[in-house]
C-alpha atoms as one frame of an Amber mdcrd trajectory, in Angstrom:
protein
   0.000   0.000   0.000   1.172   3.514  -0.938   1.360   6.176   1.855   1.335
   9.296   1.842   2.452  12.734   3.862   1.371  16.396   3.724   3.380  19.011
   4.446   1.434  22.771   4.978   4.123  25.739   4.928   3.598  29.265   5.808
   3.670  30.767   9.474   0.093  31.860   9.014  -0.990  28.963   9.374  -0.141
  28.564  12.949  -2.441  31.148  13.549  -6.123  31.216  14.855  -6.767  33.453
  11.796  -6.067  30.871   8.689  -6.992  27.351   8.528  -5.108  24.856   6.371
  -7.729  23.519   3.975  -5.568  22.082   1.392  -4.653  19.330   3.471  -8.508
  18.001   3.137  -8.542  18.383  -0.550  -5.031  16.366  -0.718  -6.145  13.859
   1.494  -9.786  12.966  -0.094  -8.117  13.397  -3.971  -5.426  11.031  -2.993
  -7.695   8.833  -1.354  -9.784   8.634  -4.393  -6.293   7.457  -6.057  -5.745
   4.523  -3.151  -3.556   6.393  -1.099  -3.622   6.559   2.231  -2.379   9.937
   3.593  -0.770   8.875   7.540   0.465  12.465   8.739   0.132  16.269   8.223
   2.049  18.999   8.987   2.048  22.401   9.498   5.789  24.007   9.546   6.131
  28.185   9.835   8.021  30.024   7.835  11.566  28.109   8.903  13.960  26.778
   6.471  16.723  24.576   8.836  12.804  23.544  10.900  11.251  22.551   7.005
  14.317  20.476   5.723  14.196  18.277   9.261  10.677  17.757   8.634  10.752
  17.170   5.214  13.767  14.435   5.621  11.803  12.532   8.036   8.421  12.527
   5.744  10.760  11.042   3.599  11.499   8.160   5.928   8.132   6.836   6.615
   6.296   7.856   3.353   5.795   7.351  -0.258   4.836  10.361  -1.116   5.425
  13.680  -0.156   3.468  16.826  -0.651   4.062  20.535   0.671   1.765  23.171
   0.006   2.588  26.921   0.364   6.282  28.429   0.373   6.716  29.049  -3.531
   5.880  32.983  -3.206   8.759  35.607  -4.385   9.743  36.627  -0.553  12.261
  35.835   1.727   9.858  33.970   4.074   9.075  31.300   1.101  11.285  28.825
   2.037  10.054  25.517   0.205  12.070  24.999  -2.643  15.223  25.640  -0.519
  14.355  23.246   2.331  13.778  20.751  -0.239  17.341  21.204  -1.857  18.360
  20.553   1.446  16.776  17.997   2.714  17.866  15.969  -0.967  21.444  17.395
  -1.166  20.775  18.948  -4.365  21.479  22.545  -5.690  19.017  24.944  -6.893
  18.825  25.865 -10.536  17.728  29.437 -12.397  15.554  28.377 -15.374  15.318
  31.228 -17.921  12.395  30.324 -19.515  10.246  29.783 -15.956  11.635  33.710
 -15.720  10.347  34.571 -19.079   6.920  33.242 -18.380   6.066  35.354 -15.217
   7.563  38.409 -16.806   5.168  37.512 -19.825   2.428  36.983 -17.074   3.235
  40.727 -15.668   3.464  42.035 -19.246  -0.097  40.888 -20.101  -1.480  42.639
 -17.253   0.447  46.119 -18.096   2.584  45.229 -15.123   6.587  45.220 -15.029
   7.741  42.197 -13.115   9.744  43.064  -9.820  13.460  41.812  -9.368  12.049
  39.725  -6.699  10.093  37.315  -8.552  13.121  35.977 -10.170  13.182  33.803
  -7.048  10.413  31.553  -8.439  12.456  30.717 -11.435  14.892  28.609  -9.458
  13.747  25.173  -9.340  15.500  22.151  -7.440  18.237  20.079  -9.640  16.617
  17.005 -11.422  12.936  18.517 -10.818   9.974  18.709 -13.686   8.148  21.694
 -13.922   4.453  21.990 -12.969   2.817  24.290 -14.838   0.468  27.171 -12.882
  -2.443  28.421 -14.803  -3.434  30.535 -12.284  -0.547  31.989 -10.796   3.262
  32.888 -11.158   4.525  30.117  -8.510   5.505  26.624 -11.018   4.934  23.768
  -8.922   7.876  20.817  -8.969   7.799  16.975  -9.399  10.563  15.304  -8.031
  11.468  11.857  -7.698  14.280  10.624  -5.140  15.326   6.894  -4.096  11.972
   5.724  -5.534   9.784   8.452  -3.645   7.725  11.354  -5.114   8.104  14.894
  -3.678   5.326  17.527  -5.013   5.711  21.148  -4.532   2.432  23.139  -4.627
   1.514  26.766  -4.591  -0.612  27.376  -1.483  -3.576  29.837  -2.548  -6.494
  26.564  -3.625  -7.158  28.780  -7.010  -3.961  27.790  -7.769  -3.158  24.496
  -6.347  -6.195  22.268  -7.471  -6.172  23.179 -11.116  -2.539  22.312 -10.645
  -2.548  19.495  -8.509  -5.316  17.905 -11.148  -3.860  18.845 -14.121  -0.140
  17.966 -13.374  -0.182  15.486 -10.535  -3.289  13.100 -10.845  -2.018  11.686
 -13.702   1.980  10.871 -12.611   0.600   9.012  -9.692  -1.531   7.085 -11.565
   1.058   5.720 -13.770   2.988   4.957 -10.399   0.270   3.643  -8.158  -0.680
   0.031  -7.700  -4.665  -0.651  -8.064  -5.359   0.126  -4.861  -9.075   1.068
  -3.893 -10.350   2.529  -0.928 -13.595   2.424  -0.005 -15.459   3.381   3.560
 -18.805   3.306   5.668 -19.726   6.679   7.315 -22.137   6.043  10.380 -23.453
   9.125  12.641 -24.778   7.856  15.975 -26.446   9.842  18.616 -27.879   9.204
  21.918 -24.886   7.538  23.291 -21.562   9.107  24.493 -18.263   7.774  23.055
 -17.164   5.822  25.403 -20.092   3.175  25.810 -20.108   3.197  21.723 -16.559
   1.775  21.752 -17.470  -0.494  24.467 -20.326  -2.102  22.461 -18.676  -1.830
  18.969 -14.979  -2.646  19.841 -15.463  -6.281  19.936 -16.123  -5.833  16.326
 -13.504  -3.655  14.900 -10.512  -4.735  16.662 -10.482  -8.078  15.221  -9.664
  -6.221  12.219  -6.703  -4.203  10.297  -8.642  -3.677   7.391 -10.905  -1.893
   7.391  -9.432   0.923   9.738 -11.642   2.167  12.324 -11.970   6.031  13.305
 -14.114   7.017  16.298 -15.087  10.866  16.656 -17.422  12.597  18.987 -19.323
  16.153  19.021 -21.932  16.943  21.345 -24.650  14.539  20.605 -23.170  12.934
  17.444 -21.066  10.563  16.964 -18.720   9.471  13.808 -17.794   5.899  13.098
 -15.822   5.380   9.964 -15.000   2.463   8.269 -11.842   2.533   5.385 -10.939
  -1.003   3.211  -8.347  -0.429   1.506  -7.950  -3.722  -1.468  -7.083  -4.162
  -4.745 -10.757  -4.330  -6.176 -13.979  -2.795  -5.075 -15.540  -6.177  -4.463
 -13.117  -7.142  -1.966 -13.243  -3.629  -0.354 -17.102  -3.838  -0.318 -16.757
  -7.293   1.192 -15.162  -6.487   3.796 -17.105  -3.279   4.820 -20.068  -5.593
   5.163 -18.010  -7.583   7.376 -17.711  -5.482   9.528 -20.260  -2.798   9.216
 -23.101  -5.090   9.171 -22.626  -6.086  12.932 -22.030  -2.649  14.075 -25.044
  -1.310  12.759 -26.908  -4.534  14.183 -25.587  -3.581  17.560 -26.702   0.140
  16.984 -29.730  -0.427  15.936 -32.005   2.938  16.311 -29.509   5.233  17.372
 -27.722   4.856  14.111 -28.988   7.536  12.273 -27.344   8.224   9.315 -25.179
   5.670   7.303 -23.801   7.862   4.651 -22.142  10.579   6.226 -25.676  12.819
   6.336 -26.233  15.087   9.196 -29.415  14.496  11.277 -30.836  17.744   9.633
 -30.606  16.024   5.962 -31.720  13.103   7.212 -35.090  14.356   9.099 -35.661
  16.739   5.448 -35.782  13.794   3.711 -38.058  11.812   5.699 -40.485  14.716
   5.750 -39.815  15.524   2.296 -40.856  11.649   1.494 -43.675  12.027   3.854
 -44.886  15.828   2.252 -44.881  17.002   5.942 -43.771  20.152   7.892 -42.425
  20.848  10.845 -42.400  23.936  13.567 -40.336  24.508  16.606 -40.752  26.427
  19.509 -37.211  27.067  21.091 -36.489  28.544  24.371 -32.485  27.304  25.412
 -31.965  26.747  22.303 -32.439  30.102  20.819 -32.648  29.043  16.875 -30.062
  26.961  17.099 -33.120  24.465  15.919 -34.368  26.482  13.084 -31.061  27.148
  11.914 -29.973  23.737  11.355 -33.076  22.426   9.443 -33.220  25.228   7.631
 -29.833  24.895   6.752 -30.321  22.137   4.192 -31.644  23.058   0.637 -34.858
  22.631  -0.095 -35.992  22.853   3.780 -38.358  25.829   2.820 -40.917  22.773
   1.419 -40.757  20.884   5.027 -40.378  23.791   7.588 -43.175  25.651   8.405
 -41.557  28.264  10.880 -40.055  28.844  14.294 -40.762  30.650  17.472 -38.068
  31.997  19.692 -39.730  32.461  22.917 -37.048  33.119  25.346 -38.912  34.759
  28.323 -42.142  33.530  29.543 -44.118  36.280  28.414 -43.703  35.294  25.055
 -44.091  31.474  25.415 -47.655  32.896  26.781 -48.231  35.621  24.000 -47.364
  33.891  20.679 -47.615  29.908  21.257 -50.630  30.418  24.001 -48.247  28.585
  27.295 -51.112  29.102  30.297 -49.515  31.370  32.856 -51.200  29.041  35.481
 -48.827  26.150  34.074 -45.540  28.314  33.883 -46.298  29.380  37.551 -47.437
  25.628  38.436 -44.526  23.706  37.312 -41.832  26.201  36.120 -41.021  26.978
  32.895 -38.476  24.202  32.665 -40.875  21.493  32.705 -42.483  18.358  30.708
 -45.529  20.558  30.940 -44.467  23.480  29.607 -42.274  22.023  26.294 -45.678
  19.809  25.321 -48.153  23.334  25.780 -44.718  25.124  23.493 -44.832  22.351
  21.251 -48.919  21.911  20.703 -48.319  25.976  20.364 -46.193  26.006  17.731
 -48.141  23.026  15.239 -51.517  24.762  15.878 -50.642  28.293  15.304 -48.259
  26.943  11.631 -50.447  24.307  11.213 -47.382  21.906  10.953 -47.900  18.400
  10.876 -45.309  18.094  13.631 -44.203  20.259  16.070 -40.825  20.311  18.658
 -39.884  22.435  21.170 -37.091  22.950  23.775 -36.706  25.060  27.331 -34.219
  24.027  30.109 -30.994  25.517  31.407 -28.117  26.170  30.200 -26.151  27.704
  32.321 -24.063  28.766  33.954 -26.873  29.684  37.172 -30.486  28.149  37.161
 -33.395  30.738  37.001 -35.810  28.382  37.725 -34.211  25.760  40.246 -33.836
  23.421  38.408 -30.149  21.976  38.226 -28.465  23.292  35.354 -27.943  20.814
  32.725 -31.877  20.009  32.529 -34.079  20.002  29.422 -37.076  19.510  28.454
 -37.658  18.736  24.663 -41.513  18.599  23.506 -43.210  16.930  20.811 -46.587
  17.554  19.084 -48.451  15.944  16.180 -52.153  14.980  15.642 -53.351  13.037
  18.543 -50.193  13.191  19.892 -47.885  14.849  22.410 -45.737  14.055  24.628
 -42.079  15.968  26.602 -38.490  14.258  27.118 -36.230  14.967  30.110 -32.381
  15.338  30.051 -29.623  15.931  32.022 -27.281  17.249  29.455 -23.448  17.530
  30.499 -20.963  20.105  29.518 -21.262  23.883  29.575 -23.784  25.896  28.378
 -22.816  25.799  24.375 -22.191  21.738  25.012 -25.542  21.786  26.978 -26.977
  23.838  24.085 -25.629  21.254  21.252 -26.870  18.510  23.069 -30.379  19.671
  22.960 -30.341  20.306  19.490 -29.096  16.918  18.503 -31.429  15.605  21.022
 -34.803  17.457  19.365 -33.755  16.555  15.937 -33.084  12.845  17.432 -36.687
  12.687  18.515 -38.297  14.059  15.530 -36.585  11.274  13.228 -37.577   8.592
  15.962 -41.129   9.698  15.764 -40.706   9.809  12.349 -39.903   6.479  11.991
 -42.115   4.810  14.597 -39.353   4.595  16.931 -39.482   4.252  20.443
């Protein structure tokens, strides 16, 4: 199997203000290819700091990609931390010069001394060609392992990176596929999913397993990596059957989609709407099933009823029950819910009120939640204890709501 490593460059990046998105591109292009990409990087704007990382990427990988660095400035220190991490000099190339002058001369620009820089290339290097830019990326092959240069800017790198790169490695690969399983789980916290699906997965090396956890939803992936689809599909089953046997209803999506996309579609195959009534979560509801295209056929609208006053003024709460039980209360998130469906006329309604934190308002121990339900015939309130602070408590409840609309839904308990 081919492996790969990706290698971000540029001090920005080690910032809170820039995020390195090329690395995600890379990784799902070469993983479309059969390769399987086992580290990334991010190195600042240091040249002795780049050529140490970039000789021990050689060590453990096939492949090696860094992205950024190729700018005209003194702080663009790729192609010379590659020269010295291969022992190898760099060389001026006249015609890469030529070309960016052109470049500058199209645009009724002169080109400045400084972007001579990009015309050096590393010894024994082929030239990638930039539509979109001035930076040429550079191919290079050393003891029977690939090193790509890239520009950073995306404009610039994926044209290139498709373009120049996809097909080299494809006359270099093996026929390697890669194929996964994408579960999202919810009601459940990480730790008793591993429990019950561990038994499972760790009889096995292929597929890889990858557990990740948000508040309220859960990631398992599955990736098979073989030589034909068949095999890779195979073994999926193999081991994703079981696992969604032991998941049963709290398995909620099995292709990647977010509880939002799922509930959409089962309303959208059911020509129903929905309202919601949200109190903790202030729209944090609305927003995320409204966030899906197409939503404006399913939703019907939203109320955001934070203070008690408006729970009684636009969904029709009864003061009496507010005062009886407390707004946090079963009580109170089935009268916000049966509120919400009669005044939109929705065929289902949810709702949500509880605290967040970090005090309690209402004495009841922060953390609690109530999350309502209404349809014809029908209504009915959930309690939780969510954990976390108030934006975990917050997420929680969200995932939680949406949770019980696609049970109910469904038929599910």
């Amino acid at each position: 199997m081919v492996d790969a490593e990706i290698i971000a460059v540029g001090s920005e990046l080690l910032t809170p203000q820039r995020t390195d998105t090329n690395s995600l591109y890379l990784t799902d292009q070469l993983n479309g290819l059969g390769v399987e990409v086992r580290r990334k990087t991010i190195v600042g704007d240091d040249r002795a700091r780049l050529t140490i990382t970039v000789r021990e990427a050689l060590v453990h990988a096939d492949i090696v990609i860094l992205t950024g660095g190729l700018g005209p400035t003194e702080d663009d220190v790729t192609r010379d931390a590659v020269a010295a991490a291969l022992g190898r000099q760099l060389v001026f190339r006249q015609d890469i010069c030529d070309g960016i002058e052109e470049r500058f001369r199209v645009r009724s620009r002169k080109m400045a001394e400084i972007n001579r820089r990009q015309a050096f290339v590393v010894e024994g290097a082929e030239v990638l060609d930039n539509s979109a830019g001035t930076a040429p990326g550079l191919w290079i092959e050393h003891d029977s392992k690939v090193i790509i240069l890239l520009p950073g800017p995306p404009p610039e790198l994926k044209p290139m990176f498709e373009t120049e790169c996809v097909s080299r490695l494809k006359q270099r690969l093996p026929d390697v596929i890669i194929r996964s399983r994408f579960y999202r789980v919810t009601g459940m916290t990480e730790s008793d999913l591993d429990m019950l699906i561990a038994p499972v997965y760790k009889k096995y090396d292929n597929p890889a397993t990858t557990v990740l956890a948000s508040a309220g939803d859960i990631q398992v992936h599955l990736r098979a990596r073989c030589e034909t689809v068949e095999e890779a599909e195979r073994l999926l089953a193999e081991v994703g059957d079981p696992i969604e046997e032991l998941l049963g209803a709290m398995l909620y999506s099995r292709n990647g989609d977010s509880h939002e996309r799922v509930i959409g579609n089962l309303l959208h195959e059911r020509e129903a709407t929905v309202a919601v009534a949200e109190s903790l979560t202030g729209g944090m509801l609305g927003q995320r099933i409204t966030a899906i295209s197409g939503s404006s056929d399913n939703f019907a609208g939203g109320f955001l009823v934070y203070t008690n006053a408006l729970k009684q003024k636009l969904l029709g709460v009864d003061g009496d029950l507010i005062r009886e039980y407390t707004v946090v209360s079963k009580e109170v998130a089935v009268a916000m819910a049966e509120g919400a469906r009669q005044r939109t006329g929705a065929t289902y309604a949810i709702s949500t009120t509880g605290e967040a934190g970090p005090s309690s308002s209402s004495g009841a121990v922060v953390g609690t939640v109530f999350i309502g339900f209404a349809a014809e015939g029908h209504s009915e309130a959930q309690r939780f204890v969510m954990p976390g602070d108030r934006s975990r408590v917050r997420g929680f409840t969200t995932n939680a709501a949406l949770d019980l609309l696609r049970r109910r839904l469904l038929g599910l308990d």
